[in-house]
C-alpha positions, 0 to 999 in steps of 0.5 A: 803038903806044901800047897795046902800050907801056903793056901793056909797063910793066904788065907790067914793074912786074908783074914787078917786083912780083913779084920783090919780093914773093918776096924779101919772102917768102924774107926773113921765112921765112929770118928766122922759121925755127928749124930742126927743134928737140927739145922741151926746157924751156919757160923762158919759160913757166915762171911765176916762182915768186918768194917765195910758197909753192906750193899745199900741194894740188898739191904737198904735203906731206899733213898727214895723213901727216907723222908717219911716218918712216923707219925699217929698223933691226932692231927686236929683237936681230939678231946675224950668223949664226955657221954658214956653209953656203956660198956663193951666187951668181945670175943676174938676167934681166929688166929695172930693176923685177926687178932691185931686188927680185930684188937685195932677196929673195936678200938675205933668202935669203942670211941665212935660209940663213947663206950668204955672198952673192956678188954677183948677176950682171945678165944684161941687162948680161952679155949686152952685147957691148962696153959699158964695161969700167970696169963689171962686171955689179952695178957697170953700175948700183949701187955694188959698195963700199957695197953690201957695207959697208951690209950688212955687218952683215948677211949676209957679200957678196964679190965672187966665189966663190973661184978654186977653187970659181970652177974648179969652177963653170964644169965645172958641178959645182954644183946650180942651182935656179931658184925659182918665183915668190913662193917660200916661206922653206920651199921653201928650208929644205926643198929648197935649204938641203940641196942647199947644205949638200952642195955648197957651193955653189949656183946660183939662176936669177932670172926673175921678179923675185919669188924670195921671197914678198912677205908673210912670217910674222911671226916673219920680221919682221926679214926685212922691214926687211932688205929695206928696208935693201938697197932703200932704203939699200943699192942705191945707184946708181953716183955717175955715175948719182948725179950726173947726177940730181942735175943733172937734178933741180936743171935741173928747180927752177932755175925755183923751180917744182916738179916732176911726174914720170909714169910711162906704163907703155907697155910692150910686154910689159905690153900683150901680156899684158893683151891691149890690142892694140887700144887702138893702131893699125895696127903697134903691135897687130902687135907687140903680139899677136906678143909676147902670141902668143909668152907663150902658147905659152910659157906665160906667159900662158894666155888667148886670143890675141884679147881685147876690150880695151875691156873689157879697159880699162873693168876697169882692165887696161890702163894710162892714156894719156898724153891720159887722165893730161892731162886728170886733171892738168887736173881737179887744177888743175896748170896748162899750165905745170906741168913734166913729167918724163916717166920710163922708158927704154921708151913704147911708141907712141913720141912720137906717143901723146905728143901730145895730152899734150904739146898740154896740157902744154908743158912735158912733158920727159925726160932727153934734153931735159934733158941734152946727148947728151954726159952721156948718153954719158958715162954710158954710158961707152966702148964697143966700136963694133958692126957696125950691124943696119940692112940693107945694100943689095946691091952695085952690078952692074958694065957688063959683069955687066949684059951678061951678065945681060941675055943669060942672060935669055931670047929677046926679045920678053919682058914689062917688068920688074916695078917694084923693091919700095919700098926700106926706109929707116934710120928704118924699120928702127930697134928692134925693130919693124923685121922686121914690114914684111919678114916675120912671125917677128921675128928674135933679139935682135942684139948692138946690140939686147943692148946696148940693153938694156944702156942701158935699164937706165940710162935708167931707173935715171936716171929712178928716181932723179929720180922718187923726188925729184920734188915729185910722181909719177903712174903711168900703170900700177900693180898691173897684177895680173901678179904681177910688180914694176912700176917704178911700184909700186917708185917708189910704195914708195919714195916712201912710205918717204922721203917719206910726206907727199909727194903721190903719186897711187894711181888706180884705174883702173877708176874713172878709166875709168868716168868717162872713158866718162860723157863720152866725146864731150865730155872735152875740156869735161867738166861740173863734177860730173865735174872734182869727181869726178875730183879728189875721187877723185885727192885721196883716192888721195893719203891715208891711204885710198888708200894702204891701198886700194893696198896690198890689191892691191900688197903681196901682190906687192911688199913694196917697195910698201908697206913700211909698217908693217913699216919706219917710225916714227911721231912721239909727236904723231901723230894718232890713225889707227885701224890698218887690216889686210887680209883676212887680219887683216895691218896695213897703215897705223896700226900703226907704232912710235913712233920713238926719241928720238934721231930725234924729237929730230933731227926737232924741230931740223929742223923748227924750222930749215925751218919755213916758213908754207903758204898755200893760195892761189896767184893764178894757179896754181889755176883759180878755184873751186879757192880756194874750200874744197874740202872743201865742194863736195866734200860738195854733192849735185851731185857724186853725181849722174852726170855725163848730169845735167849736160849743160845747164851751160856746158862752159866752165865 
């Protein structure tokens, strides 16, 4: 009697135990639980930056570089054409990056034919069913008024054709020509000059973003500066956009930390094209190679559909992945507190290939962890509510067609059903991807897809914006050699127009990815002659060498890439850099003018005004061999031995 009576207090204060220790339990998870966050700025990670200056290394500005200026005013005597051979008008298709230059080139043509420019319709925004009424095509993006006064000078610009000519226009009664890519000036002094002197009016088809060749005659220099005046001074975002980057930029200094803005260049089409179907993994080389299926049998693309894309990225093919650019970022001594402003309305791979970077780099942010969804939308602006593209599920049987149904189907006994197919939820059907799961022709463009579009289309003119003022920018694919623009070249370019001194990495690919295969099964703790290498060669992309090596393969495409010598000055106290000129003898650094005195003057005051001490060491920021005078480890002999020759040091080190 006594043993059952002592095994049922046991037992009770086990129970009781228990009980408490599951209340204990639920307390801490109730107490220590946030909640599904989204990743936003870190700023109890962000180091004070106090009164010290930052590390000219990291951050700039290059003294090399510091004596170019902007400079687009015409040169020579530039007056308004006098002969008006009519009117002008165009569509644009195609996204941010063929937008601003295609808006650049019909300016050009617009004054090589002295015809008035009626301003280029976007098709992205045309197409959009029910977005904002307060906007027109141009106006979704830029702003209509300073557009026409900025140019003014220049070439004459309304804002429509005449309602007469606007009658006529929709009977289709004028030409329309739809240039090729990289087009000559005498394609249109030939062959669109007579058709508009005839007709009045005339149509240019805009689709690849290059509707003027890059390079032009010399004689066509004003041209030139032209192009930059409307890139650069012209092309003004709307000042909703203005504004709103503007608080994006100070959110991202309110630590009193600079800033790194990189662009990935994960783009669908981009991939699809240079055939790195299978640098991804499981659906997203499905879609890849269904959108390089559709260039090839479009023409676009004339390879085969199957490629190797290893080799294909050893070449320097294929963009950079966000794991790669980490640990370069990590070879440059930025350290895992350096903010990250991730640009670009499209990263394909989505937040998944975001991983290992954002492991390495806490503060990795975008526009949405930035700014409340309520001045995302009220950028976009009042819209039409669309009927959703997501699949409806069919509606339920009542009892008595269960009935009926069941009778119809057939003698007994019968076979069990087989089990309903997995149902298709919203998340995996959400964008583009969402047809590969239920057959294999992807289905048209759907209304709220067109207005997608639409949106993308602001999210990268915001991240433009907040690139180009960034204290530092990194592509993760530029010079792709596609012949098109690219949106990190368009930053590149202007960056080195505003900002020549500001630090803005040019990596050869095909470099960075020889390194990365010396330490392909340790580069997470690479050997310290391939941290040199890395830095040295990512140092040098931010130079004067760089720039020219960039330039070689970029301004042949893109003028606003490199606009440079063409549209910047130099002040008098300028070292004395030899010019350096392609292989056709054209310049493409040292051969600009010296600046005017009004300017020279004006920078002299400013100069005195912010003059501020730089000092090189910043405790903390920097790993500690980076202090050290990197000119000299640089020039020891380890740092040309390969990277299998180091295998015996500590890879901590």
């Amino acid at each position: 009697m006594l043993l059952k009576s002592k095994f049922k207090l046991a037992t009770a204060i086990g129970i009781v135990l228990s009980m408490l220790s599951l209340l204990v339990h639920l307390f801490l998870a109730n107490y220590s639980s946030g909640g599904i966050t989204k990743y936003s700025l870190h700023m109890d990670d962000v180091l004070s930056f106090g009164p010290r200056p930052r590390p000219w290394r990291l951050w700039g500005p290059l003294s090399t570089l510091d004596h170019l200026h902007p400079y687009a005013k015409p040169r020579k005597i530039y007056p308004a054409p006098d002969n008006h051979n009519g009117f002008i008008y165009a569509k644009i298709y195609g996204g941010f990056e063929k937008i601003q230059s295609s808006i650049c080139d019909l300016v050009a043509v617009a004054r090589l034919l002295n015809a008035t420019l009626v301003i280029p319709e976007i098709q992205a925004t045309t197409r959009a069913k029910g977005i904002s009424a307060k906007f027109k095509s141009f106006s979704y993006l830029y702003d209509e008024d300073h557009f026409i006064s900025a140019l003014s000078n220049d070439v004459a610009i309304v804002r429509g054709l005449p309602k007469d000519l606007r009658e006529a226009r929709k009977k289709i009664k004028f030409p329309t020509v739809s240039p090729k890519n990289s087009a000559a000036p005498e394609y249109y002094m030939t062959g669109v000059l007579p058709k508009l002197a005839k007709s009045k009016v005339i149509g240019i088809i805009v689709n690849g973003g290059n509707c003027l060749q890059s390079i032009l005659p010399a004689s066509l220099e004003e041209f030139q500066r032209l192009r930059c005046r409307v890139a650069f001074h012209a092309l003004k975002f709307r000042p909703a956009i203005r504004d709103l980057g503007n608080q994006i930029v100070g959110r991202l200094h309110a630590s009193g930390r600079p800033y790194l803005a990189y662009h990935p260049g994960l783009l669908r089409d981009t991939l699809a094209f240079h055939g790195c179907a299978e640098l991804f993994q499981d659906i997203h080389t499905e879609l890849i190679q269904h959108r390089r299926n559709q260039m090839i049998k479009r023409g676009t693309l004339k390879e085969q559909l199957s490629v190797d894309s290893v080799s294909r990225k050893i070449s320097g093919s294929c963009p950079l992945v966000p794991e790669e650019v980490g640990l370069l970022l990590q070879a440059l001594g930025y350290p895992s507190t350096t903010i990250i402003y991730l640009a670009g309305s499209e990263i394909f791979g989505g937040q998944r290939i975001l991983i290992p970077l954002r492991a390495m780099y806490g503060n990795l942010v975008d526009r949405t962890s930035v700014c409340s969804q309520r001045e995302l939308s009220d950028l976009v602006g009042p819209e039409v509510p669309l009927a959703s593209d997501m699949p409806h599920p069919p509606p339920p049987k009542s009892e008595k067609e269960l009935v009926e149904e069941w009778k119809r189907a057939g003698p007994r006994p019968r076979p069990l059903p087989p089990p309903p197919a997995r149902p298709f939820y919203a998340h995996e059907k959400e964008g583009w991807y969402g047809w590969i799961g239920e057959n294999d022709t992807e289905p048209d463009p759907s209304p709220v897809e067109f207005r997608r579009q639409a949106h993308r289309l602001l999210w990268d003119a915001l991240d433009y914006y907040v690139s180009i003022e960034a204290d530092a920018f990194f592509p993760g694919f530029h010079n792709d050699g596609s012949g098109w623009p690219d949106y990190s070249s368009l930053i590149m370019g202007h960056r080195l127009y505003q900002t020549p001194s500001g630090i803005t990495y040019r990596p050869d690919r095909k470099t960075i990815a020889a390194l990365f295969e010396n330490v392909s099964d340790h580069r997470y703790y690479p050997p310290r002659n391939w941290t040199l290498a890395a830095r040295q060669h990512l140092n040098n992309s931010t130079s004067i060498e760089g720039i020219v090596t960039s330039a070689m393969l970029s301004k042949p495409v893109s003028f606003l890439s490199h606009p440079l010598p063409e549209c910047s000055c130099r002040t008098t106290k300028s070292p004395n850099v030899q010019p350096m000129k392609d292989s056709h003898g054209r310049l493409l650094f040292g051969g600009e003018e010296e600046c005017p005195d009004w300017m020279i003057h004006s920078l002299a005051m400013l100069s005195t005004k912010n003059n501020e001490p730089q000092n090189e060491d910043y405790e903390g920021e920097l790993p500690e061999d980076f202090n050290q005078d990197f000119q000299q480890e640089s020039d020891r002999s380890d740092t040309n031995k390969p990277s299998e020759q180091d295998e015996e040091m500590d890879p901590d080190d």
